[in-house]
Every structure is written in structure tokens, then in C-alpha cells.
C-alpha positions as CSV (number, residue, x, y, z in Angstrom):
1,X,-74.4,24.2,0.9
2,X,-74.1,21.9,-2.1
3,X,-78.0,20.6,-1.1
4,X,-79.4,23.6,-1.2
5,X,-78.0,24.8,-4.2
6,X,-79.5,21.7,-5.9
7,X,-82.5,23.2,-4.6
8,X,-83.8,20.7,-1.9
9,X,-85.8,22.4,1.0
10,X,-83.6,22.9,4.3
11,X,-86.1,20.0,6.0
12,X,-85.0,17.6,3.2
13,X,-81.5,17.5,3.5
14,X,-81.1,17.6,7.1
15,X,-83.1,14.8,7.8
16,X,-81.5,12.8,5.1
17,X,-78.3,13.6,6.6
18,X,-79.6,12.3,10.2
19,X,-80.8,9.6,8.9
20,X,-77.4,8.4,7.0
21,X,-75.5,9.2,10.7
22,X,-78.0,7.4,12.9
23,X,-77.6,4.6,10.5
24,X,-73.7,4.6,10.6
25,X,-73.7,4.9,14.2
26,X,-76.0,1.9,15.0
27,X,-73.9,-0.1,12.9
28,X,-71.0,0.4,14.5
29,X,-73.2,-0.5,18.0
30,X,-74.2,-3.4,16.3
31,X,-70.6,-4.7,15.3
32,X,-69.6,-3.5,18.5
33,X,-72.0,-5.6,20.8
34,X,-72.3,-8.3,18.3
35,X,-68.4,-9.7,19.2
36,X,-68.2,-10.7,22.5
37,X,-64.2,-10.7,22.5
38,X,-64.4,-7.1,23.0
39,X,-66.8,-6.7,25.4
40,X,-65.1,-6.2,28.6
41,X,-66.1,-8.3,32.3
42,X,-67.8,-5.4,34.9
43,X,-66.4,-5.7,38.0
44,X,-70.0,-4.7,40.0
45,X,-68.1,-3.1,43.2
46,X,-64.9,-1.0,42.0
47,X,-61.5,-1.2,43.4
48,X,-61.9,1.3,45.5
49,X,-64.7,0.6,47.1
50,X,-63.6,-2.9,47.8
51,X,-60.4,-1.1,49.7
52,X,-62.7,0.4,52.1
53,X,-64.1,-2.7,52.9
């Protein structure tokens, strides 16, 4: 490990490195549910459902 040949405790790193993909990943959520365009319609009984009917 590059980090802990720097020296950095174990502790140090790995949260850092959390930290950098929780901040990546929310993001993306954000850019995600921030365009409605792509959000898609929920159909609230499924198709299949509704053939049983």
C-alpha cells in the first residue's frame, strides 16, 4: 500500500478513502434525482398483476 508506506496509520487511510467514495457516490444520486428526464413513471400495480385481474 502506497498509504502505508507514506506511513499513515491503517485508520487514516481507510476512512479517507470512504470518505472520497461516499462522496462520489452521493453525487452521482444527486445528478441522478436532480433531472427529472430520467426518472422513470412507476406503474403501482405491474403488468402481471393487472392480467390476473
Amino acid at each position: 500500500n502506497r498509504k502505508r508506506a507514506e506511513g499513515k496509520p491503517f485508520y487514516v487511510y481507510m476512512l479517507a478513502a470512504a470518505n472520497k467514495f461516499l462522496r462520489r457516490y452521493y453525487a452521482k444520486l444527486r445528478d441522478y434525482f436532480a433531472s427529472p428526464d430520467t426518472l422513470q413513471s412507476v406503474d403501482p400495480i405491474p403488468a402481471t398483476l393487472k392480467a390476473s385481474l
